[in-house]
C-alpha positions as YAML, in Angstrom:
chain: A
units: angstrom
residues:
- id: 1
  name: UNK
  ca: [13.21, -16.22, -24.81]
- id: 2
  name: UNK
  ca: [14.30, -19.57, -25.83]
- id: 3
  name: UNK
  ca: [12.26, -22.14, -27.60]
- id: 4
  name: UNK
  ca: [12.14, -24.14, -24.28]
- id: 5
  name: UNK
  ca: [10.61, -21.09, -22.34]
- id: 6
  name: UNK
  ca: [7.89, -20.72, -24.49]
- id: 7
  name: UNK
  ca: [4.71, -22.43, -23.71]
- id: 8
  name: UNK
  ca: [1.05, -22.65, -25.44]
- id: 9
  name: UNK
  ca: [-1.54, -20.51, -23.15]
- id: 10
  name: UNK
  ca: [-4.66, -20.26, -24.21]
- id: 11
  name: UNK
  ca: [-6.74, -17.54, -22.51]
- id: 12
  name: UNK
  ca: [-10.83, -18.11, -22.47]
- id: 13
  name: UNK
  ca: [-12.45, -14.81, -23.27]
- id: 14
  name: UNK
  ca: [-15.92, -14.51, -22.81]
- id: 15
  name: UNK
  ca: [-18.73, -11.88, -23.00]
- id: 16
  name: UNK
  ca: [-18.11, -10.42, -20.00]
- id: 17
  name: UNK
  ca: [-15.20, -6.94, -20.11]
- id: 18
  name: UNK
  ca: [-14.44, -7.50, -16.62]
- id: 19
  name: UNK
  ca: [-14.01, -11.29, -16.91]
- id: 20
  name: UNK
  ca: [-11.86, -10.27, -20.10]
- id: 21
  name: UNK
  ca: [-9.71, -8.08, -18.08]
- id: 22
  name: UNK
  ca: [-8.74, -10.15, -15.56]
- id: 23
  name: UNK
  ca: [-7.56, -13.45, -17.73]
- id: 24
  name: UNK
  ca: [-5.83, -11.06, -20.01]
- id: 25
  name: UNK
  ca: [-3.85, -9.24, -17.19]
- id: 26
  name: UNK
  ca: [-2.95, -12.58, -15.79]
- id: 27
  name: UNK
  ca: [-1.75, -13.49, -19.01]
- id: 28
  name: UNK
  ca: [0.16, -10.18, -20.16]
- id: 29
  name: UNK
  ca: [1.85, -10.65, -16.56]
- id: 30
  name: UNK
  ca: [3.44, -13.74, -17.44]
- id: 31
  name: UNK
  ca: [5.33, -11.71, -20.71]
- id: 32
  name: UNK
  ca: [4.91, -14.59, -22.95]
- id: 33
  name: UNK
  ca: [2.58, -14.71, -26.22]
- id: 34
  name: UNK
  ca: [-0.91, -16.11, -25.25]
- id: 35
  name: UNK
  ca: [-3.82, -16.96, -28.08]
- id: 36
  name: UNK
  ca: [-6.93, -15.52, -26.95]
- id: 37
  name: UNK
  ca: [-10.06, -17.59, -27.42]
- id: 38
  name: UNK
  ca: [-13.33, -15.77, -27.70]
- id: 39
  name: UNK
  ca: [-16.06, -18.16, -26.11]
- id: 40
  name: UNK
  ca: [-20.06, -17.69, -27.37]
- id: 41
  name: UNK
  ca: [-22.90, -19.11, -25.09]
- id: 42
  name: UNK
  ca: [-26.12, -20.42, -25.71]
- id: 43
  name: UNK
  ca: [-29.15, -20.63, -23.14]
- id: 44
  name: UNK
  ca: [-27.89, -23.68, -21.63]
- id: 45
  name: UNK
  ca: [-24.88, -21.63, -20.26]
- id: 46
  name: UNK
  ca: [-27.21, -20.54, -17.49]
- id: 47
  name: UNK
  ca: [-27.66, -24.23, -15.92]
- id: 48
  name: UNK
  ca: [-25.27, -24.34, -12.53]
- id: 49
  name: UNK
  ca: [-22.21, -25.71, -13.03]
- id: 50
  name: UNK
  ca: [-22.24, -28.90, -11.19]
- id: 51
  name: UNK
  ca: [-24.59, -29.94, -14.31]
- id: 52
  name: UNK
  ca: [-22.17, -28.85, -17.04]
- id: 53
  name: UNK
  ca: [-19.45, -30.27, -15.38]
- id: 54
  name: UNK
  ca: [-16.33, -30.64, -17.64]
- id: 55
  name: UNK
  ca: [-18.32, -30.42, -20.92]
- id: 56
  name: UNK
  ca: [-19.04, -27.52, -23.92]
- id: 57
  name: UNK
  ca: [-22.73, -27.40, -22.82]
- id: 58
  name: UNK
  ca: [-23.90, -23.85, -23.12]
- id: 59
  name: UNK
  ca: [-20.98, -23.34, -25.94]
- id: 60
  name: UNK
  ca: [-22.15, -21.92, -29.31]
- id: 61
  name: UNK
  ca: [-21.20, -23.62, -32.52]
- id: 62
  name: UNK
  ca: [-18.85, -21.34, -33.85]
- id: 63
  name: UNK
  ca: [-16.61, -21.39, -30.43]
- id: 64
  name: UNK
  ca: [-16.28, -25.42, -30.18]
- id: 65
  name: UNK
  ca: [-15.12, -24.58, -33.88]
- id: 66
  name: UNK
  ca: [-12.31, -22.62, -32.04]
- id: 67
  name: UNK
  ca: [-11.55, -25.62, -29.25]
- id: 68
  name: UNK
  ca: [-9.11, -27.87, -31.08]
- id: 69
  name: UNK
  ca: [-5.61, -29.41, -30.57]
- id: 70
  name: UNK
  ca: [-3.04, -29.02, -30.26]
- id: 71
  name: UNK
  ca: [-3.74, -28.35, -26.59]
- id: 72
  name: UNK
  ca: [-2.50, -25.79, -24.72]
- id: 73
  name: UNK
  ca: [0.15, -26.25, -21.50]
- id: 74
  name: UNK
  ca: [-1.84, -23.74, -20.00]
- id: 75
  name: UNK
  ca: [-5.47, -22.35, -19.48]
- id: 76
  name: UNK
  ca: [-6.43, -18.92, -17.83]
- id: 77
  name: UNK
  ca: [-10.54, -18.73, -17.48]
- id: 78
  name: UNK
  ca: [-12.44, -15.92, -15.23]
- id: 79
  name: UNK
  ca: [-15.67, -16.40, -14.25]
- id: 80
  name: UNK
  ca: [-18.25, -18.74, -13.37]
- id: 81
  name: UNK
  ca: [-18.95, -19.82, -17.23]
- id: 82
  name: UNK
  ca: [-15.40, -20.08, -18.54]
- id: 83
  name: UNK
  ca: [-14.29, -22.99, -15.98]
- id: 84
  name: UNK
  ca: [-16.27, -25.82, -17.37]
- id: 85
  name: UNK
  ca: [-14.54, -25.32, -20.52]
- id: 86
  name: UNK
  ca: [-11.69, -24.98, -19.14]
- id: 87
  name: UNK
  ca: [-12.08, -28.40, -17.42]
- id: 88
  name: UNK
  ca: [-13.28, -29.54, -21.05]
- id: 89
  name: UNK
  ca: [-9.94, -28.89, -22.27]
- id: 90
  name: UNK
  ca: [-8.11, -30.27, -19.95]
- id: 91
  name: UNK
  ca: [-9.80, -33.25, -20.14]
- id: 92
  name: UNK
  ca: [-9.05, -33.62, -23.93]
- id: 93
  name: UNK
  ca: [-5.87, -33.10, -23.14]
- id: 94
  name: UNK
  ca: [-5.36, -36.00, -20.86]
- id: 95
  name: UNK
  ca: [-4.47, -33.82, -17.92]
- id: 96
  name: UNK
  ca: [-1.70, -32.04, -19.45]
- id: 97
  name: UNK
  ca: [-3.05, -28.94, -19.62]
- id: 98
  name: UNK
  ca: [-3.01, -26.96, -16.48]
- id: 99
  name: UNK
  ca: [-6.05, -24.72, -15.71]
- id: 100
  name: UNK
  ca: [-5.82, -21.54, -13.98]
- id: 101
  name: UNK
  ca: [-9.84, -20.17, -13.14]
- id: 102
  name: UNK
  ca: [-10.08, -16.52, -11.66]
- id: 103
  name: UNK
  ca: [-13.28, -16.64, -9.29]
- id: 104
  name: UNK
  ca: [-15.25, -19.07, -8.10]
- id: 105
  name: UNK
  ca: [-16.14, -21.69, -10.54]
- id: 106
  name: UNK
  ca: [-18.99, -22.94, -8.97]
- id: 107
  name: UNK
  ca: [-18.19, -26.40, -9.09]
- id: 108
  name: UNK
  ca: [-15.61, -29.21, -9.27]
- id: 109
  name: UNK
  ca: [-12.83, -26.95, -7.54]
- id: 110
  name: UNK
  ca: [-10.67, -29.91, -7.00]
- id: 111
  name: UNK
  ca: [-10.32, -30.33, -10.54]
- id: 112
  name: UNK
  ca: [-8.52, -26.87, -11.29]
- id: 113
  name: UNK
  ca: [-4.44, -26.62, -10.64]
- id: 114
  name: UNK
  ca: [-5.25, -22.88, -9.75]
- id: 115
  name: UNK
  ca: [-7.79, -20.69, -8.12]
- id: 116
  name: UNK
  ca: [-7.24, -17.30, -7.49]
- id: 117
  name: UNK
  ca: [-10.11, -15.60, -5.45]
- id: 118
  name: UNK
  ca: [-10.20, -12.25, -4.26]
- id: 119
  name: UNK
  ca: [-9.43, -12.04, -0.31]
- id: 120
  name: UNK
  ca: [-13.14, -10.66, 0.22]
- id: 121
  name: UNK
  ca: [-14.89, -13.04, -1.31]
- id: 122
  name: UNK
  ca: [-13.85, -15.55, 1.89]
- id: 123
  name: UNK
  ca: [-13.73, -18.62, -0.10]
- id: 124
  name: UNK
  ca: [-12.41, -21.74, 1.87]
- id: 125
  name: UNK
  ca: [-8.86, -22.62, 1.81]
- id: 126
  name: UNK
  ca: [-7.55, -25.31, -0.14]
- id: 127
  name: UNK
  ca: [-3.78, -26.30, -1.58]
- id: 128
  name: UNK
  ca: [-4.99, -25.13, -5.15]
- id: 129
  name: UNK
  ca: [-6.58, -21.65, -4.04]
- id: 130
  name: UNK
  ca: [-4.60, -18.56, -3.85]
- id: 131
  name: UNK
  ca: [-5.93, -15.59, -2.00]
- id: 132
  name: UNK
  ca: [-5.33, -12.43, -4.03]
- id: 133
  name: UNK
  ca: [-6.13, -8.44, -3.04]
- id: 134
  name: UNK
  ca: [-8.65, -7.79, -5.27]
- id: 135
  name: UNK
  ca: [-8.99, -8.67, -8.60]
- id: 136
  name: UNK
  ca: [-6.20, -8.71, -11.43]
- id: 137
  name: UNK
  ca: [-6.23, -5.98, -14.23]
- id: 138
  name: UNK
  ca: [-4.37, -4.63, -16.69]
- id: 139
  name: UNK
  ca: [-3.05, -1.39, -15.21]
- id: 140
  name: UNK
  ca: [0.97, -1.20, -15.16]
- id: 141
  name: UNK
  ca: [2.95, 1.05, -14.75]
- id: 142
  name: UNK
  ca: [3.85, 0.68, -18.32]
- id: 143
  name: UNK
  ca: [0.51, 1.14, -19.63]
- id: 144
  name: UNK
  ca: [0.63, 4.33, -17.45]
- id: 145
  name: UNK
  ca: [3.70, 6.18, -18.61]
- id: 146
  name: UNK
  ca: [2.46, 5.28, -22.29]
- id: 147
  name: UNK
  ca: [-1.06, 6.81, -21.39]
- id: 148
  name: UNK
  ca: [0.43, 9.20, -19.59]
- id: 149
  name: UNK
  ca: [2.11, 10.64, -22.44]
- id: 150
  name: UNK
  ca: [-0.51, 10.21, -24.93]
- id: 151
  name: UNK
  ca: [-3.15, 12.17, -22.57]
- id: 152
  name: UNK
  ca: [-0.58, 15.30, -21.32]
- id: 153
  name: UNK
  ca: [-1.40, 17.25, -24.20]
- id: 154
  name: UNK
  ca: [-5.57, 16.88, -24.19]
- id: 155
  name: UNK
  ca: [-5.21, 17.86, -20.07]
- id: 156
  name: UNK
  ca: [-2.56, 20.70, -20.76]
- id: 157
  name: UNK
  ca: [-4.54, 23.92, -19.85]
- id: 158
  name: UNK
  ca: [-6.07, 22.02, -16.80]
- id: 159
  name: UNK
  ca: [-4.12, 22.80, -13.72]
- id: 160
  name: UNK
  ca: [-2.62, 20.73, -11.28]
- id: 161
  name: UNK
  ca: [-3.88, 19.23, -9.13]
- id: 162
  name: UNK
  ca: [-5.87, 17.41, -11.33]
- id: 163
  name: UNK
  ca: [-8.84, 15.86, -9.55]
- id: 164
  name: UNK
  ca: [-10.39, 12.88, -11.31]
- id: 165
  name: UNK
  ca: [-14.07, 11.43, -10.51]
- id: 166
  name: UNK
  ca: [-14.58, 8.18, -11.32]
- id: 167
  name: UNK
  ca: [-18.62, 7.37, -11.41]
- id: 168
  name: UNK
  ca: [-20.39, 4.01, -12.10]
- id: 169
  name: UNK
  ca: [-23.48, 4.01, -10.72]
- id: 170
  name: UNK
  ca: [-26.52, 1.37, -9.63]
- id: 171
  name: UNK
  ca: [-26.10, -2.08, -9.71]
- id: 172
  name: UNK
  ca: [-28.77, -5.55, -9.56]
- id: 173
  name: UNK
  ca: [-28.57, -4.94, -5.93]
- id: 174
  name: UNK
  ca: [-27.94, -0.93, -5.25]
- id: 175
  name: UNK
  ca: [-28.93, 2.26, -6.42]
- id: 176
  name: UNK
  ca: [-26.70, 5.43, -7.05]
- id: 177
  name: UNK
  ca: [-29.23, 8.28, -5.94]
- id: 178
  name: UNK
  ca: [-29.18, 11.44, -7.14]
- id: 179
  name: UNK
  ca: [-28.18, 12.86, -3.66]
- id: 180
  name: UNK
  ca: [-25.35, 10.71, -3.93]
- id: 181
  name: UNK
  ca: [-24.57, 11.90, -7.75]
- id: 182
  name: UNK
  ca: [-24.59, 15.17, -5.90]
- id: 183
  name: UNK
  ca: [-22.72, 14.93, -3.25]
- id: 184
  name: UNK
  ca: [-20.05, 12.99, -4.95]
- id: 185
  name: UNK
  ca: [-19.49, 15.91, -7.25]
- id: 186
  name: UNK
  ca: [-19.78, 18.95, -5.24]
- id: 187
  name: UNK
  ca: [-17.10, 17.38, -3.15]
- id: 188
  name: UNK
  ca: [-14.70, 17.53, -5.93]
- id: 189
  name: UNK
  ca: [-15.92, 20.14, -7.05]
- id: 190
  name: UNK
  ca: [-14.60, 22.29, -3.46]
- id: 191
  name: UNK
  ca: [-12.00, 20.12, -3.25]
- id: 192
  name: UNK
  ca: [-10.13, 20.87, -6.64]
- id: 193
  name: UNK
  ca: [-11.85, 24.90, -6.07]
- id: 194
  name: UNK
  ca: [-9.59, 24.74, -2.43]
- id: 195
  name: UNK
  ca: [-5.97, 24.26, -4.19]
- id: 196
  name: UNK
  ca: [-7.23, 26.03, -7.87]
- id: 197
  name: UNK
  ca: [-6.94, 22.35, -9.31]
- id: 198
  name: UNK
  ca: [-9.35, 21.23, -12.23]
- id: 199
  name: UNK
  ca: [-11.46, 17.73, -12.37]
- id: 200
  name: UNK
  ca: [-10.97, 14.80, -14.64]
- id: 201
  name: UNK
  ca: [-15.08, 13.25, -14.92]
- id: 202
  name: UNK
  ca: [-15.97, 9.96, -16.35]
- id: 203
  name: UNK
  ca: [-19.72, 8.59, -16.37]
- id: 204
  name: UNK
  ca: [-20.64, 5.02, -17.15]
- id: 205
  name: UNK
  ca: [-23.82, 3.12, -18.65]
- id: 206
  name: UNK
  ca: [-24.77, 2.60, -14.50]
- id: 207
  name: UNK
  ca: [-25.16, 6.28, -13.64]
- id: 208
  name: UNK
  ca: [-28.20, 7.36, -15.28]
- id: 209
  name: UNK
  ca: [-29.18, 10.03, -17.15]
- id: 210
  name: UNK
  ca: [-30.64, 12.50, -14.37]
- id: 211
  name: UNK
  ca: [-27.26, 11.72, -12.96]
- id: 212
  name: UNK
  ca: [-25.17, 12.34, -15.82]
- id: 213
  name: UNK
  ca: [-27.13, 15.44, -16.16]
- id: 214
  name: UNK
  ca: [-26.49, 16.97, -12.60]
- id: 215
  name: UNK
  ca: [-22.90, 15.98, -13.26]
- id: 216
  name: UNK
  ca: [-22.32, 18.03, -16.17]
- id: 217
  name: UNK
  ca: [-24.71, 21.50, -14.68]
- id: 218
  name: UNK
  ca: [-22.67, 21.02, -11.41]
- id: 219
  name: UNK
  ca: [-19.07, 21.27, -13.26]
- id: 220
  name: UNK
  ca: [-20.16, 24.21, -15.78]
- id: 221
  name: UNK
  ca: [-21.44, 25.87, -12.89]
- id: 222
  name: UNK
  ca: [-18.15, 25.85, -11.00]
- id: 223
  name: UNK
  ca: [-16.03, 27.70, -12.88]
- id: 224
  name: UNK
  ca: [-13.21, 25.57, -12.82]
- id: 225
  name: UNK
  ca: [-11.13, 23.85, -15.59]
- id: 226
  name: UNK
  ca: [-12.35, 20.48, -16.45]
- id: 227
  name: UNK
  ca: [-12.54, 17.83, -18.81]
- id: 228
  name: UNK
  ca: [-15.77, 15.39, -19.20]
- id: 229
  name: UNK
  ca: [-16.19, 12.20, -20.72]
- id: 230
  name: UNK
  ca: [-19.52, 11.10, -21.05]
- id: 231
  name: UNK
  ca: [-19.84, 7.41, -21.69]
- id: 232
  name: UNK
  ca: [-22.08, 7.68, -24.93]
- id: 233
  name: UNK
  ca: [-19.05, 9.94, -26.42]
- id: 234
  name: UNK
  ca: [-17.68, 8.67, -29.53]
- id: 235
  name: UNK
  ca: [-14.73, 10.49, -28.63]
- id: 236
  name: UNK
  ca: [-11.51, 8.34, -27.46]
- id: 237
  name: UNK
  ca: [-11.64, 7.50, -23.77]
- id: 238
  name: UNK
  ca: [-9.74, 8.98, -21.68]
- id: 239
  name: UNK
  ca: [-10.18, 6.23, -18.57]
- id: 240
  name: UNK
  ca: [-6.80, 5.54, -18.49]
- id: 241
  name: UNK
  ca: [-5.11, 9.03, -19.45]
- id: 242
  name: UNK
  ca: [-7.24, 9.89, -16.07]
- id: 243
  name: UNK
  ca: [-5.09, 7.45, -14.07]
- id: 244
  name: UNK
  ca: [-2.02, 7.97, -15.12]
- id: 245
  name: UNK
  ca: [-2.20, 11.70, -14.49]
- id: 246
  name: UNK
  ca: [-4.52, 12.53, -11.67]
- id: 247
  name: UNK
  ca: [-3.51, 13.34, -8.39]
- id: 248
  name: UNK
  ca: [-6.52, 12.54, -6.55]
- id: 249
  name: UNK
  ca: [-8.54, 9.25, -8.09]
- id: 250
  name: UNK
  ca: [-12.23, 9.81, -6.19]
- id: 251
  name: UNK
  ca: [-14.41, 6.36, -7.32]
- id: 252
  name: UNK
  ca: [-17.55, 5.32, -6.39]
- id: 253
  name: UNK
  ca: [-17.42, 1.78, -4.64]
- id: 254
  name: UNK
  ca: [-19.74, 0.03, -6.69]
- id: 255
  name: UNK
  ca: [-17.28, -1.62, -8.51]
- id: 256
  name: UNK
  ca: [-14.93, -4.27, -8.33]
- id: 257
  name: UNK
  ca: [-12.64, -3.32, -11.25]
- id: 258
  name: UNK
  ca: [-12.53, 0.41, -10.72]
- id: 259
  name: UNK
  ca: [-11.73, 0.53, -7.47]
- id: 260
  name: UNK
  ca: [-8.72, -2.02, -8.42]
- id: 261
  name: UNK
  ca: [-7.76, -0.17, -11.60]
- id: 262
  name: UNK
  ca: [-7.56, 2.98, -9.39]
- id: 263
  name: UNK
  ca: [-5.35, 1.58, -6.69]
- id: 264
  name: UNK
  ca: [-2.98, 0.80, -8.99]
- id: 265
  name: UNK
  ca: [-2.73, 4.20, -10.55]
- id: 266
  name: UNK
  ca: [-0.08, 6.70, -8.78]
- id: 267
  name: UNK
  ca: [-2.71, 9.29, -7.33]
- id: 268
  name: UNK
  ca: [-4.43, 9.57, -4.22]
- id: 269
  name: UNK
  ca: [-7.36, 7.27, -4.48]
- id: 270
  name: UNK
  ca: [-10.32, 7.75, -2.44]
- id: 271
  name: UNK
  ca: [-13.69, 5.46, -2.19]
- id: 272
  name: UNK
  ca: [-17.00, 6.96, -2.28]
- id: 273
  name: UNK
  ca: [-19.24, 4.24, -0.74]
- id: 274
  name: UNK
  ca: [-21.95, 5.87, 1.31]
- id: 275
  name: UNK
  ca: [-24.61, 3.97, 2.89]
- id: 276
  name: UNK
  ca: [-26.64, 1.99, 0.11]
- id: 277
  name: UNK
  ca: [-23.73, 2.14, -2.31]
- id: 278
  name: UNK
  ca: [-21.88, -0.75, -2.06]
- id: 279
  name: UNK
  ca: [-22.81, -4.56, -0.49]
- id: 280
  name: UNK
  ca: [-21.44, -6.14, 1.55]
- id: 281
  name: UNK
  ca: [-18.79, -7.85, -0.51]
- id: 282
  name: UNK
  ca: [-17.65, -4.67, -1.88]
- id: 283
  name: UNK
  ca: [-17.49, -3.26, 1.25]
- id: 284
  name: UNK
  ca: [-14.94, -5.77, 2.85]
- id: 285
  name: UNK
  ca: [-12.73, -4.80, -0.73]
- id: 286
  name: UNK
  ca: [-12.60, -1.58, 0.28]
- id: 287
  name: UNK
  ca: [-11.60, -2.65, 4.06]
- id: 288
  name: UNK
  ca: [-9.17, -4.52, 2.09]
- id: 289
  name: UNK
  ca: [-7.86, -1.86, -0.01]
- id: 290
  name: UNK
  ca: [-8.10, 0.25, 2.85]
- id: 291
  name: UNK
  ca: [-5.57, -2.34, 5.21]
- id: 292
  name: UNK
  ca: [-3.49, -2.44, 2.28]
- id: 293
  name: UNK
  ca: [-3.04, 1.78, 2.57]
- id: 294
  name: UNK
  ca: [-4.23, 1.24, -1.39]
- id: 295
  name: UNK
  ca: [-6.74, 3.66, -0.62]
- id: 296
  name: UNK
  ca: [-8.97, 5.96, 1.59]
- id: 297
  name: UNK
  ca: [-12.74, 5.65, 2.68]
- id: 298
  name: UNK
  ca: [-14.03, 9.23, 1.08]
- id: 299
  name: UNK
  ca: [-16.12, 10.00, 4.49]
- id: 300
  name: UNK
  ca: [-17.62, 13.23, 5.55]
- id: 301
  name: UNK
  ca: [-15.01, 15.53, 6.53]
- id: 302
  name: UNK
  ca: [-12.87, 13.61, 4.37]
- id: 303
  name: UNK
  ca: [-9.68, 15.94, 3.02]
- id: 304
  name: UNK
  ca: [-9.10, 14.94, -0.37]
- id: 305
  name: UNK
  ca: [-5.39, 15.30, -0.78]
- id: 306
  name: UNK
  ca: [-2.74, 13.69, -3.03]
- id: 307
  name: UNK
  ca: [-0.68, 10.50, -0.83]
- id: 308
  name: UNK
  ca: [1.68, 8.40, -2.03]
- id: 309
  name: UNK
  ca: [0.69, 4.18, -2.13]
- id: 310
  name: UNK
  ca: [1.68, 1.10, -3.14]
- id: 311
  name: UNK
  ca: [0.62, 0.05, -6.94]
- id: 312
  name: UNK
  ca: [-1.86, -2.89, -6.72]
- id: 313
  name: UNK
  ca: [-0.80, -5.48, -9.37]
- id: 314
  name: UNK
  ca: [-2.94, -8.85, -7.91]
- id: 315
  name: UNK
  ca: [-2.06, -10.16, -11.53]
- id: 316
  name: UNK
  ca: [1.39, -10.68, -10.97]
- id: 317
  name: UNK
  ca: [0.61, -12.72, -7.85]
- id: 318
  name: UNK
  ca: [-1.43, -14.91, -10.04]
- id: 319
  name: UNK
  ca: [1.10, -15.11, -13.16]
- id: 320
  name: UNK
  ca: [3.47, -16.30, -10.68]
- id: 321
  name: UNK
  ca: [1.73, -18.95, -9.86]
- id: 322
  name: UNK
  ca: [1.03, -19.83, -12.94]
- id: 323
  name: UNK
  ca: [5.09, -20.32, -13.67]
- id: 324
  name: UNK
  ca: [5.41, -22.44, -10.97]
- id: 325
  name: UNK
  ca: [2.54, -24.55, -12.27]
- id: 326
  name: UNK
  ca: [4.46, -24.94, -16.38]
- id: 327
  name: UNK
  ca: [7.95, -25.50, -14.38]
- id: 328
  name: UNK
  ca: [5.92, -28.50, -12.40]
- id: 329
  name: UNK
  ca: [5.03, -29.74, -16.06]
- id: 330
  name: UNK
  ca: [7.88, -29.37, -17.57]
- id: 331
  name: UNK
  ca: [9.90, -31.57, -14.96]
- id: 332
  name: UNK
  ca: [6.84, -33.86, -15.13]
- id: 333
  name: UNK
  ca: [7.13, -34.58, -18.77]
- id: 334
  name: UNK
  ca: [11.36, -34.51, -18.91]
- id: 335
  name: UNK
  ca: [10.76, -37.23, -16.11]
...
């Protein structure tokens, strides 16, 4: 890369993993270094956003510490508490800076170049809004033939097919029963017991204890091969050795990010979103995912069977965007 090509991006990392995730895979997609800024809140973070405005109210000390020029050509925020700093900056920067905000940001959306909103959260059009299918990550099919070869050896004596059971569990809004807890894993349990396959299981902080427990009677009861990752483990996790070498990717619907993350892994992916689940803005992601042939609604009667689907990679979508917006600059400022 030449020393024209390269441009300052500064990403705007907050508190939030998922929010995280999705600036970083924006900016990983546009292969060019990026300087991550961590941003701290205070209390004041929690007034709406058409108060903060383009301002550092609701920033901690030590992060305005962080916020200092030179300014960057190019922003990447997620999430509603990143975008009035991001408007902050680009306000110190006299409008050079270009701001890209994934989500909503709540307020003063005409003063972002970018906004990339996934297709099911039905946000009005506009000239700066870009519809994306669902939300960007940082899955490649890079990451996944490293992973892939760093996890082969801890799955070895597990045969194919290798089932893997994604679970997250309740949300603010929904609970994940323990009906559901077993249903979800006798399923893959008879599934993987139908071809003499094994099971890949991850739990999360959401699925609860009694849950977790059930989990782990149900698969020593079966008799199977399988390999368990409970989310308390100090152990390394194996999240991502589990997409890059399942066949069948069964996740509970309850979550944005892993039913993205999934879809853009090579296996079969299935969604487990049963009545109570998943709301209603999940739901039309899965509909999504589902138009997309990303994945398959996990129903009763269901087969779960390897099938072949695109890789979902909303991040690149975004990235590009981004480009067009530092080209636009560029012959701005040679003008």
């Amino acid at each position: 890369m030449s020393e024209q090509d390269t441009h300052l991006i500064w990403v705007l990392a907050d508190d939030r993993a998922g929010n995280i995730n999705q600036a970083i895979g924006v900016a990983e997609a546009l292969a060019q270094p990026f300087k991550r800024v961590d941003i701290g809140y205070t209390k004041l973070a929690r007034l709406p956003n058409i108060i903060r405005g383009a301002s550092l109210i609701g920033v901690d000390v030590p992060s305005r510490m962080r916020l200092v020029a030179p300014w960057p050509d190019l922003v990447i925020s997620a999430g509603r508490r990143t975008a009035p700093v991001a408007r902050w900056i680009k306000k110190q920067s006299r409008g050079h800076t270009r701001i890209c905000q994934i989500m909503r940001p709540d307020s003063g959306e005409s003063a972002f170049d970018l906004i990339a909103v996934p297709a099911h959260d039905r946000m009005a059009l506009r000239e700066n809004i870009l519809e994306i299918p669902g939300a960007p990550h940082r899955v490649t099919e890079t990451r996944l033939l490293i992973e892939a070869d760093a996890w082969r050896p801890h799955f070895k004596g597990l045969p194919a097919p290798r089932f893997a059971v994604i679970v997250g569990g309740s949300t603010k809004k929904t609970t994940f029963t323990r009906d559901m807890a077993d249903e979800l894993i006798s399923r893959a349990i008879d599934a993987a017991r139908a071809v003499d396959g094994s099971l890949l299981v991850t739990t999360s902080r959401r699925t609860g204890p009694e849950n977790e427990e059930l989990i782990a009677e149900r698969l020593a009861a079966s008799g199977l091969g399988y390999h368990l990752h409970d989310w308390t483990s100090q152990d390394e996790n194996p999240y991502f050795g589990y997409l890059a070498l399942a066949d069948v990717l069964i996740v509970t619907g309850d979550s944005v990010s892993m039913c993205c993350e999934a879809a853009a892994a090579p296996g079969g992916v299935y969604i487990y979103a049963p009545d109570g689940l998943a709301s209603e803005r999940h739901q039309r992601l899965h509909q999504s995912l589902y138009d997309g042939d990303y994945a398959r609604p996990m129903q009763t009667g269901t087969e779960l069977v390897p099938f072949r689907h695109p890789s979902l990679q909303p991040a690149r979508l975004v990235a590009q965007r981004c480009l067009e917006l530092l080209r636009a600059t560029e012959h701005q400022d040679s003008i």
